[in-house]
N, C-alpha and C positions, 0 to 999 in steps of 0.2 A: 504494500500500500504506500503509494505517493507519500509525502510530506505533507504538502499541500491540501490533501484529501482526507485529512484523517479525522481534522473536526467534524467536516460537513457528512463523512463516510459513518461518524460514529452517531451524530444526531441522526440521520434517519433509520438506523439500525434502532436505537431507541423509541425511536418513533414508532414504526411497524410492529413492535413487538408489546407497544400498549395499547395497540388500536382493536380495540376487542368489544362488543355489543355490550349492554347492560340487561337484557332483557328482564331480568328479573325486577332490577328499581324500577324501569318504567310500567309493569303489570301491578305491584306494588303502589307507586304512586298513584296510577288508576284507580283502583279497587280501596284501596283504602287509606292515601294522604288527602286525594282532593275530596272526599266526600265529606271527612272530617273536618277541611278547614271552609267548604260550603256551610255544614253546620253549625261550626264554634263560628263564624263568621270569622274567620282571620284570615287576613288576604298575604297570602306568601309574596317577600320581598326577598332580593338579594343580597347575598352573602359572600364575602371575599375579603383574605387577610390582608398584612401588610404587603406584600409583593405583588397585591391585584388578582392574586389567584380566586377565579369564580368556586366556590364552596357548594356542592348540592346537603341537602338534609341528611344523607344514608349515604351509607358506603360497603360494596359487600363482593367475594370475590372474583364477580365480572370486572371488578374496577383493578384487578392488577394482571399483570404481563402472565401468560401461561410460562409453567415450571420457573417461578419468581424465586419460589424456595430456595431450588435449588441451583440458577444461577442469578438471581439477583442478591435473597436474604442470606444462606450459607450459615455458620452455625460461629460462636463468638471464636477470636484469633484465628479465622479461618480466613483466604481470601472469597469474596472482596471485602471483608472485614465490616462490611454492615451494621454489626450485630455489637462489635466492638475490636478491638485490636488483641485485646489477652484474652487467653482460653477461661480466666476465672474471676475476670474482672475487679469487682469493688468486695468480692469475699475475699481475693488476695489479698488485697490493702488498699483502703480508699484513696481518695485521690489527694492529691499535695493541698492543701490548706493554705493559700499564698495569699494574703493580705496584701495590694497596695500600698507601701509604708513611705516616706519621705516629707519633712519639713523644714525650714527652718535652718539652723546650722549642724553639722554630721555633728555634735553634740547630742544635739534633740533630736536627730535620727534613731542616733545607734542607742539610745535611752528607749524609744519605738520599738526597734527590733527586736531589745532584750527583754521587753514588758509584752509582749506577742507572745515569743521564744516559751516564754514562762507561762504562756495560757493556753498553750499546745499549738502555738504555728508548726507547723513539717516544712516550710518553703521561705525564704525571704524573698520582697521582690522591691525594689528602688524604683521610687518618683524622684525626679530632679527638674529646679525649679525653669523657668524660660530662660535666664540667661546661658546656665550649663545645655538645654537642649540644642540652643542656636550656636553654641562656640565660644560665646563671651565669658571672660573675668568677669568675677563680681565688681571690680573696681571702675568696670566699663562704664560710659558714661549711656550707653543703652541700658543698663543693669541697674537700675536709678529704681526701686521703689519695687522690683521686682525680685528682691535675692532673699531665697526662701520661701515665697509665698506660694508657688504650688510645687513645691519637690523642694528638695534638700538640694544647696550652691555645692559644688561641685568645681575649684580652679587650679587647682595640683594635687598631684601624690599627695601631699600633707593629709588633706581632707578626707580622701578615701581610707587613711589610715585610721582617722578618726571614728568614721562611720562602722570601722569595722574588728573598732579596737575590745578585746575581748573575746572577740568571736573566729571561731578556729574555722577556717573556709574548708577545711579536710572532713568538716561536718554539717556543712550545710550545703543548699541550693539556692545559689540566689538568679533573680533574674530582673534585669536592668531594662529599662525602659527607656532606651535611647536609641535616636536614630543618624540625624547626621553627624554626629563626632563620634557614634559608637566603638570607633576603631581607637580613640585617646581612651574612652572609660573601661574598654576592653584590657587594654595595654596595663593601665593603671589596677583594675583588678587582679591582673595576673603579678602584677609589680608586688601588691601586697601580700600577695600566695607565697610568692618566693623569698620577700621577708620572714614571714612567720615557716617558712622553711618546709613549706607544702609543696611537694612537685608539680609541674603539671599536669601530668596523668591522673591525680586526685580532685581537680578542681573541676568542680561540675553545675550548670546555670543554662541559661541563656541571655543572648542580649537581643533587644529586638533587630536593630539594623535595617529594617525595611525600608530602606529608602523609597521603593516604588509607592507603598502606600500613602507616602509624606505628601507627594508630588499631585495623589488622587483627592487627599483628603486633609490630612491636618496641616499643610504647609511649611512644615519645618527642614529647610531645606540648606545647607551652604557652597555647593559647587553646581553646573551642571549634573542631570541625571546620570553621564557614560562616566562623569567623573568617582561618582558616590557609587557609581555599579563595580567600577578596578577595585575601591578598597574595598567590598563586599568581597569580590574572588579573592582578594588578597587574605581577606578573617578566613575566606572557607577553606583555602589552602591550606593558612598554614595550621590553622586548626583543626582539621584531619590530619595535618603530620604531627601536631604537638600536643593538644587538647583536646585531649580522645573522647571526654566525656563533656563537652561544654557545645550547648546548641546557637551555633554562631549566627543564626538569624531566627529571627520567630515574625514568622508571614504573618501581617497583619489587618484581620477583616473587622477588628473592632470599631478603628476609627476611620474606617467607609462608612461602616453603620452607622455611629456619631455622627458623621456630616449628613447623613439624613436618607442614605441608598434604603431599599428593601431587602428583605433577605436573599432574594436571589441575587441583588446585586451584589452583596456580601459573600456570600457563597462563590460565586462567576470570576466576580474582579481578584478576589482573593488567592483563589487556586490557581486565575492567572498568572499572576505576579510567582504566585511560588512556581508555574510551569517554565516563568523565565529565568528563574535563578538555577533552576536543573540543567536548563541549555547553556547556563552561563558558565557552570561547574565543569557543563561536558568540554567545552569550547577550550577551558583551562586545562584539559586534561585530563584530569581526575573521572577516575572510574564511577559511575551512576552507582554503584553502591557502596564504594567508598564513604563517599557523604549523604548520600540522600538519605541515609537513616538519623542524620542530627540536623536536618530539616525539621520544624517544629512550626504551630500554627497557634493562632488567638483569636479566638472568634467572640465574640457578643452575645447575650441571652436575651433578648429583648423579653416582652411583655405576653406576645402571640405565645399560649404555649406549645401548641401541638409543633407550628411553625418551625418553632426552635428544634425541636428535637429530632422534625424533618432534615434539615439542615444539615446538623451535625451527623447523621445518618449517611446523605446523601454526599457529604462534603469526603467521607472514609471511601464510599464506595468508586467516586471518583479518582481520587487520589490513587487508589491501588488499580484501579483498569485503564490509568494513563501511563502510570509509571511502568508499569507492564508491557502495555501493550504498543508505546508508542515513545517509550524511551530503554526496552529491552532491561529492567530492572529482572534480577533472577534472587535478590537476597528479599526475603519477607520483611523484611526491621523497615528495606527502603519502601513500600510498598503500604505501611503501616501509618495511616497519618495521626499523628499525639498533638495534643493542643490542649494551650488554656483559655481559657474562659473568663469574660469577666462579666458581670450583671449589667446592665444596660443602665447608664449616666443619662440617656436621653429621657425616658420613662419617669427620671427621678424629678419632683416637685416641691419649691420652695414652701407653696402654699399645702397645706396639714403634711406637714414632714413627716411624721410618723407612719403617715400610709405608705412611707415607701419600705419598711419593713417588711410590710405586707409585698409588696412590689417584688422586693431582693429576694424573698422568700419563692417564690413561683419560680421566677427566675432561674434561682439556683438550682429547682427542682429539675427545672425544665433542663439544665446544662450536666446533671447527672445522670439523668432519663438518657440524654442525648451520649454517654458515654464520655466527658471530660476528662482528662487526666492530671490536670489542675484546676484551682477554681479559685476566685477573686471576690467575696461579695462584697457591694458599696453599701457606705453607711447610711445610715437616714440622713445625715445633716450636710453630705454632700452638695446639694443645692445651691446651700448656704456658702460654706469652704470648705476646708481642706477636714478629715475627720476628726473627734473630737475623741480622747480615750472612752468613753462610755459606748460613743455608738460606734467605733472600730470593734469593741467586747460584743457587741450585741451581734454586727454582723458577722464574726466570726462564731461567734454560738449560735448562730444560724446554721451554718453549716453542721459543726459539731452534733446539732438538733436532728438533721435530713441524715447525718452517716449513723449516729446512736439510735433515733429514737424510731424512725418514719418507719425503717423494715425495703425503703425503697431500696439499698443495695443487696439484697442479701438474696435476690434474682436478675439473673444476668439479662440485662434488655427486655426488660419486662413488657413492654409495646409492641415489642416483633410480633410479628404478624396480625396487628391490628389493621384492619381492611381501610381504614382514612390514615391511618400511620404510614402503610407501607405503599399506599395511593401517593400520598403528597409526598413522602421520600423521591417516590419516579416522577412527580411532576416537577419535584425542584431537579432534579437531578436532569430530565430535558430541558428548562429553559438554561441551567447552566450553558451547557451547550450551544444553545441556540447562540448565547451570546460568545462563547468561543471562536463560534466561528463566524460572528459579524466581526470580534476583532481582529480574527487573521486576514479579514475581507480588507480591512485599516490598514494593514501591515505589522500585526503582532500589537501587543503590549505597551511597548514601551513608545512609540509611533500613536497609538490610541492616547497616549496619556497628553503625548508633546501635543499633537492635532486637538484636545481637549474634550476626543469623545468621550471618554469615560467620565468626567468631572460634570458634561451636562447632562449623561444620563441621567447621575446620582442626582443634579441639581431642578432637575427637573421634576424627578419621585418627591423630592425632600418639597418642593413647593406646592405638590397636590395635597400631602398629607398635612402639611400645615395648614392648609385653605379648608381642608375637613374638622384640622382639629377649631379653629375659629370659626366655622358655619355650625358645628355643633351634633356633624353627622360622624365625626370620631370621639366619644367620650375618652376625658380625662378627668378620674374624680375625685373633685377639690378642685379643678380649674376651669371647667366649662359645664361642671355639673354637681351638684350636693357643693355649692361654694359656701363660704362660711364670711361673713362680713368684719367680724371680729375675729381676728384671729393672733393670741398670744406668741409673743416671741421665744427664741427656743436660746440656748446656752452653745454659742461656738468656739470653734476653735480660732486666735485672731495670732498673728505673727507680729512680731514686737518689730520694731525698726532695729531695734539693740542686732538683729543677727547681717543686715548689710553690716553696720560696723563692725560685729568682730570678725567676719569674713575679710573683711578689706583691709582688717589689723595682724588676720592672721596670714594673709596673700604678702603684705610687705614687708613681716617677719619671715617669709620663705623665700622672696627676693635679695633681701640681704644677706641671709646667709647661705646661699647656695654658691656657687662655682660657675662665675659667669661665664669665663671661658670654654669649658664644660657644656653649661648650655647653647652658645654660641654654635658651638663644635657639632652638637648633634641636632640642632637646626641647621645646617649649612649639610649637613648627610642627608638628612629625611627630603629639604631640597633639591636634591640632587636625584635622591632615590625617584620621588615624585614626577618628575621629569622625565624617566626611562618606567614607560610600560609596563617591563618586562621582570621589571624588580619588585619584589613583593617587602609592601609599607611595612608590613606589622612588627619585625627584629627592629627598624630606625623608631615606631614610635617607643616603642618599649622603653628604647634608649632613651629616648625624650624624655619621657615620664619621669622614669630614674633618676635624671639629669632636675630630674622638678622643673624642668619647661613646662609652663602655662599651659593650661585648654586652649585658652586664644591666641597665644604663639605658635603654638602646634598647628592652629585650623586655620590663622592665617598663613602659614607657609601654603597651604592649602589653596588658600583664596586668591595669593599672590600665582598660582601654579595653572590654577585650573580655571578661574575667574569664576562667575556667576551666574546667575538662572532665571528670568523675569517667564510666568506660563502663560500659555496661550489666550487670548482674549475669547472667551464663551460665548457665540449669539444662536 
């Protein structure tokens, strides 16, 4: 099979094989829907989720693909992994419990991490504020009013040692939430592994790195896209030769969702992006199952819950019949898709905050159902800021709640084979497609993103369903429905000014006494390096780090190298 042919070859293959009568709903609705709502007098209206998918009342086994069982559903750790990726799932051992955590100064971080640790975290996972996301010093004069207030500042080695003083990396996971400098917070994490005298073969995490997502959705961006894709190959290299157990990108469909896509968009644009990083892997050399098993994914749980679980269902079953069939994967690990999860930030509301416990709660359920292997839940005061110790305790015993008390893990995919389960699984799992291959129609991925198809897809989902949720024909409640006039203010969490200053006092204390020659030395290398292709960044920035060269030293050698990124104008 062509190249060229594979999307549009494998969507109608999908197609034909769900195109199958219903005869039984429609005798059924005959005989006995429409005569009952002639008599209750209710006049049947339409029904359809977030992603526009039309919803009939019933669903029954006309509505899925003949022998679905057996090559669509398949049985759990089995391909195509449907069902789940381990044979024994959440009776083996639930999933990582990874909290969100970062504020303020890596003081008040690693105080965070360690008051978690002690309420039963299994996972660490770092927020870091807007100036470490873009590249900047705190002492920037961009960094004005912004250091600490959503993630912990982040401007040298000093800091990261801070955040992580106490805590032996040879026993934890952590995973970093950064994308365009990820390749400085990478270098610097591994900097302080090898301080505390932890090899690399023991250090284990993820970092997000997704550049492509940045570019579709949250904008966080500092070189061109071809520039931020070389140090991606560059983490994936050398992180297969050195960092056996650390997942050097985590594809990310969270923050699609956030900008306001549907779950199919999430789902599509998502698996896209990680379809480019496999070509990008092969392109570098590196054997398809060398790394594609520390390929890692982070999907959304929105509000939809059956939606959700579709999704995450649909999203496994793709991953392992592309990787297979259309990048010759033969190891199951690559074939395997693992992702975390985090509860949906958009769903959450300022107005009766407390509902959104109720909210995180579905959620989370919804992202267990769907097979998680991590899980994030937001706090109620979110809305508000950043979370407050009370309600970080609440949403983590949330979860805590759903693994001890519900009985929900203690059967593996307990949905399978639900007749509207295993329906909307295949129906999300075609329009992925569909869109796969309007974007190969584009020119691939990363051509869709520059040309700014993908941005006005998502921009245009995101403007129907706000027009619905303000006309009143999408409830939200507490904001367009059951509203409350009066409504008492809640206790947050507020960032002192006090941590710009001692960021900017401890930045000037690590510029004086470092070894400016030294730094000099290994900016004048990574310059060097950066300028030839062929040389892989991650050995100069390590050296940087070491050397206590700045984030913003670092990113601008960068910026001086590769220049910048203004996207495409949307009409």
């Amino acid at each position: 099979m062509g190249k060229d042919s594979y999307w549009s070859s494998k969507l109608s293959e999908i197609s034909s094989a769900r195109s199958r009568g219903n005869e039984s709903f429609e005798k059924w609705s005959r005989s006995t829907l429409e005569p009952w709502n002639r008599e209750t007098g209710y006049k049947e209206k339409e029904y359809e989720n977030s992603s526009g998918i039309p919803l009939r009342p019933v669903y029954t086994s006309r509505d899925l693909p003949e022998n679905y069982e057996k090559d669509l559903l398949g049985m759990p750790g089995e391909y195509p992994y449907t069902r789940g990726i381990y044979p024994n799932m959440y009776r083996g051992r639930h999933w990582t419990m990874r909290m969100f955590s970062g504020f303020g100064t890596p003081e008040d971080t690693n105080r965070r991490l360690k008051y978690l640790i002690s309420h039963g975290e299994s996972g660490l996972s770092i927020a870091f504020d807007m100036p470490t996301l873009y590249g900047y010093d705190c002492d920037n004069r961009r960094a004005e009013g912004e250091v600490g207030k959503c993630g912990v500042n982040v401007s040298s080695l000093r800091d990261m040692e801070v955040i992580f003083d106490g805590i032996d990396l040879s026993k934890v996971s952590t995973s970093m939430t950064i994308n365009a400098p990820s390749i400085v917070l990478l270098a610097m994490y591994l900097a302080v592994a090898r301080k505390q005298g932890v090899p690399f073969s023991k250090v284990s995490g993820t970092v997000q790195a997704d550049i492509l997502k940045e570019y579709i959705a949250q904008k966080e961006w500092m070189y061109p896209p071809e520039a931020h894709l070389r140090i991606i190959r560059d983490m994936m290299v050398y992180c297969t030769d050195n960092v056996p157990k650390w997942n050097y990108i985590s594809i990310s469909g969270y923050h699609i969702r956030e900008a306001g896509s549907s779950a199919v968009q999430e789902l599509a644009f998502t698996l896209a992006d990680g379809f480019h990083y496999v070509e990008m892997g092969k392109k570098a050399g590196l054997n398809v199952d060398d790394f594609a098993p520390r390929l890692s994914f982070f999907f959304n749980s929105s509000i939809n819950f059956f939606e959700e679980i579709a999704k995450m269902r649909a999203a496994r079953r793709i991953w392992a019949t592309v990787l297979k069939e259309k990048y010759g994967a033969k190891n199951p690990k690559s074939m395997t898709l693992r992702f975390h999860t985090q509860t949906s930030g958009y769903t959450l509301t300022w107005q009766q905050p407390i509902n959104n416990v109720v909210r995180t709660s579905i959620e989370a359920m919804a992202a267990v159902l769907g097979g998680t292997q991590s899980l994030h839940t937001n706090s109620y005061d979110e809305a508000w800021a950043l979370p407050s110790e009370d309600a970080v305790k609440v949403a983590l015993r949330s979860q805590q709640i759903i693994a001890e008390e519900t009985g929900i893990p203690d059967v593996i995919d307990p949905l399978g084979g639900s007749y509207y389960v295993e329906w909307l699984t295949s129906e999300m799992e075609e329009r992925a497609f569909r869109y796969f291959d309007e974007i190969e129609k584009v020119g691939g991925i990363l051509e869709a993103i520059k040309k700014g198809y993908v941005q006005k897809e998502i921009a245009i989902t995101s403007y129907r369903r706000q027009t619905r949720i303000e006309e009143g024909r999408e409830v939200m409640v507490g904001v367009n429905k059951y509203v409350e006039k009066d409504e008492k203010p809640i206790r947050i969490l507020r960032i002192s000014r006090k941590a710009q200053k001692a960021q900017t006092e401890r930045l000037r204390t690590v510029k004086e006494s470092r070894d400016e020659a030294k730094v000099r030395a290994s900016l004048e290398k990574l310059e060097q390096a950066m300028m030839d292709d062929s040389v892989n960044l991650m050995p100069y920035v390590i050296d940087a780090v070491e050397s206590y060269c700045t984030l913003e030293e670092i990113s601008n050698i960068g910026r001086k190298v590769f220049g910048g990124w203004k996207e495409p104008v949307i009409v």
